[in-house]
C-alpha positions, -999 to 999 in steps of 0.1 A, spaced: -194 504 896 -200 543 891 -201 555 861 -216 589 843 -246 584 817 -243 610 787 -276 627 786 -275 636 751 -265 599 737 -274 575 769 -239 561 765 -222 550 796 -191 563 803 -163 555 829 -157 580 850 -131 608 850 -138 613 815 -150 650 803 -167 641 770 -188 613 759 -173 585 744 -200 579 720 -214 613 710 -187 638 726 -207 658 746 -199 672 780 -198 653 813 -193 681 833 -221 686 861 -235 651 852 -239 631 883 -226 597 890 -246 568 887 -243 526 895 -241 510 863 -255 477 851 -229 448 857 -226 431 818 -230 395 811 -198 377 806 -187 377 769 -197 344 753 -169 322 742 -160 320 706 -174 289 685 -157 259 681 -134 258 652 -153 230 626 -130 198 627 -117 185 594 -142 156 580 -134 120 590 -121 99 561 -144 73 552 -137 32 563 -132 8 536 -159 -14 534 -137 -52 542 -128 -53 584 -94 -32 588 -71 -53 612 -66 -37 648 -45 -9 653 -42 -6 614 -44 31 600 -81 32 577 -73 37 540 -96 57 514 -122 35 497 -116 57 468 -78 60 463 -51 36 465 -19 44 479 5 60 455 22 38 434 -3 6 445 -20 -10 417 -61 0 415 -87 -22 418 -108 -2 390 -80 -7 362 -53 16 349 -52 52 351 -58 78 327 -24 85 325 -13 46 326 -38 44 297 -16 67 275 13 53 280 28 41 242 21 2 244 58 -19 229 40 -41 196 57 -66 179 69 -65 146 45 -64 117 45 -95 102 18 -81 77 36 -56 62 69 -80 58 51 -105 43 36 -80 17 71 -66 8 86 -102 6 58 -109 -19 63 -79 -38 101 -81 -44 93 -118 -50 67 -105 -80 93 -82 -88 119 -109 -95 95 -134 -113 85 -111 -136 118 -102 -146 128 -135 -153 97 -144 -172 104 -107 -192 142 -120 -203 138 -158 -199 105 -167 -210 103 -185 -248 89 -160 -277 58 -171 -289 57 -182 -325 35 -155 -339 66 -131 -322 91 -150 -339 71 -148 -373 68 -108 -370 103 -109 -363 113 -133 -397 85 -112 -420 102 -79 -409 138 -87 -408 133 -104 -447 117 -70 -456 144 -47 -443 173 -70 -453 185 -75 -420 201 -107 -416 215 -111 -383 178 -107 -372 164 -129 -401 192 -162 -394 179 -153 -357 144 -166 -365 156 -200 -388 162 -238 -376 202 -243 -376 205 -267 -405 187 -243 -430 213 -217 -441 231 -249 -453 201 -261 -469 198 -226 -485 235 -228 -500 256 -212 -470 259 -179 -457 267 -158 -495 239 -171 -505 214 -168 -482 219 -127 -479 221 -125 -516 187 -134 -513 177 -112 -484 191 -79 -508 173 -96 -538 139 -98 -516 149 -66 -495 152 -44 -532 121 -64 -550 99 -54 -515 110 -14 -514 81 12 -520 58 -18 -514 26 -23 -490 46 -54 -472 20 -50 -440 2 -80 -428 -23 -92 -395 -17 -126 -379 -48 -144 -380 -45 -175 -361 -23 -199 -345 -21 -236 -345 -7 -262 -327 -2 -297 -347 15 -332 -338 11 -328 -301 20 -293 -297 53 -297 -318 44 -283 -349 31 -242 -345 15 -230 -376 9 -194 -375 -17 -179 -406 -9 -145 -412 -26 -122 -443 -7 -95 -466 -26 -66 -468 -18 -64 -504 -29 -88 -524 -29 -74 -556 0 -96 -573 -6 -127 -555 -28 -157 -565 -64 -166 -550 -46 -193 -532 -23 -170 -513 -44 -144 -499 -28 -163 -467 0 -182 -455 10 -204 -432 42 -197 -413 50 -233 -399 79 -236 -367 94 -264 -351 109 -259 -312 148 -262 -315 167 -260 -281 137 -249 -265 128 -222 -287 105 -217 -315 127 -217 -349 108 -212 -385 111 -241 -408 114 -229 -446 111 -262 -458 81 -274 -443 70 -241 -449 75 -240 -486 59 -275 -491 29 -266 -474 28 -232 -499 32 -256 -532 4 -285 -519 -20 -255 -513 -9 -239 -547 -10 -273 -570 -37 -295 -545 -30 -321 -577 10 -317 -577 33 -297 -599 27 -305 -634 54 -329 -654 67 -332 -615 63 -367 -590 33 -360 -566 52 -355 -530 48 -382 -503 22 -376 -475 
C-alpha cells in the first residue's frame, strides 16, 4: 500500500491528503512510498465470568439445582437457629401468676385486718381506760358500756347510778385524775383479767391505795368490769384483818 511519510513528524499518511495527519505539515512534493502492512488488531479480553456458587457439602441428587451452603431458601427454616430479625420478634407469655397471687394476698391482708380492726375483742386494760375516763367526765353511755349487765341493778337502777357519775364527775373537776396501767393479770384459767393501774396523785389516798386493781370478767365474749369483785378486792387490801365491828368475808 502507498502511502506518503511526513518528513517533519514520520507519521504515515494515506495518500491524497495535503497535510499531515499528525503534525499538519505539507505533503506536497513528498514522494510516495510502500508502507508497512500492520499486525492484525488483538481481540478484546474475555469478559470475567460471574463466580460459581459453592456445593453444599451432603451429595446433591442428579439433575437437582446446587443450593448455597450459607443461605437457606427464603422462608425455609435455618439450620444455625433463628434470625436476627425472628429473634426480635415479641414472644406471647402466659399470665403472671406471681403478680396475681401477690394481689390476692394483699386484698386478703386488706380484708383480715379490717375485720380484726372492727371485730376483734378490746383488751381489758382498753376497757379500763375507757371505764376510768368515762367515770371522770360523767359520761354514762360510755361508762354502762364498760359494766357486766346485772350491775346497774346491783347499783340501784339507772337514777341512781348517773347520780353517782355527776357526784364523782363534780368531786373529780380541777383534779390530777391521770393514771399509767402497770400490769395485767390473768386468774382462774384466763377468766378473771386483773388490770393494776396507778393514779398519779396520790396525795389524798391511803398507803394501801397507791394502786388498784381493776378486775373483769368476759360477758358474751367481751371483757366487762365487775364492781363488785372489784370493790371487795379494794376493802381485803384496805382491812387485810376485816372491817372492824363487821363479819370477816368468806374466802
Amino acid at each position: 500500500m502507498l502511502i506518503k511519510v511526513c518528513p517533519k513528524c514520520g507519521s504515515e499518511n494515506k495518500l491524497g491528503k495535503a497535510s499531515c495527519s499528525g503534525c499538519y505539515a505539507s505533503l506536497e512534493g513528498v514522494p510516495e512510498t510502500e508502507g508497512k502492512e500492520r499486525p492484525a488488531a488483538a481481540p478484546p479480553p474475555p469478559a470475567p465470568s460471574p463466580p460459581s456458587t459453592p456445593e453444599p457439602l451432603g451429595k446433591s441428587e442428579p439433575g437437582a439445582m446446587p443450593s448455597s451452603n450459607f443461605m437457606p431458601p427464603p422462608g425455609a427454616p435455618s439450620s444455625y437457629g433463628p434470625t436476627f430479625n425472628e429473634r426480635r420478634q415479641p414472644v406471647k407469655q402466659g399470665p403472671n401468676w406471681g403478680a396475681i397471687i401477690l394481689v390476692i394476698l394483699l386484698l386478703a391482708g386488706a380484708a383480715f385486718g379490717g375485720w380484726w380492726f372492727f371485730l376483734r375483742t378490746p383488751s381489758p386494760e382498753s376497757v379500763v381506760r375507757k371505764f376510768m375516763d368515762a367515770n371522770t367526765a360523767g359520761d354514762y353511755d360510755a361508762f354502762r358500756s364498760c359494766l357486766r349487765q346485772d350491775e346497774v341493778a346491783a347499783m340501784g337502777g339507772e337514777q341512781a347510778l348517773r347520780g353517782m357519775m355527776k357526784k364523782a364527775a363534780e368531786r373529780a373537776a380541777g383534779k390530777d385524775t391521770s393514771y399509767e396501767v402497770v400490769k395485767t393479770t390473768y386468774e382462774n384459767s384466763d377468766a378473771l383479767a386483773v388490770v393494776e393501774i396507778k393514779p398519779k396523785d396520790t396525795s389524798s389516798m391511803p398507803p394501801e391505795m397507791t394502786t388498784m386493781e381493776m378486775l373483769l370478767v368476759q360477758e358474751d365474749g367481751k371483757w366487762k368490769v365487775d364492781l363488785k369483785a372489784t370493790g371487795m378486792r379494794m376493802m381485803k387490801k384496805l382491812f387485810p384483818n376485816g372491817i372492824p365491828g363487821m363479819p370477816r368475808p368468806p374466802k
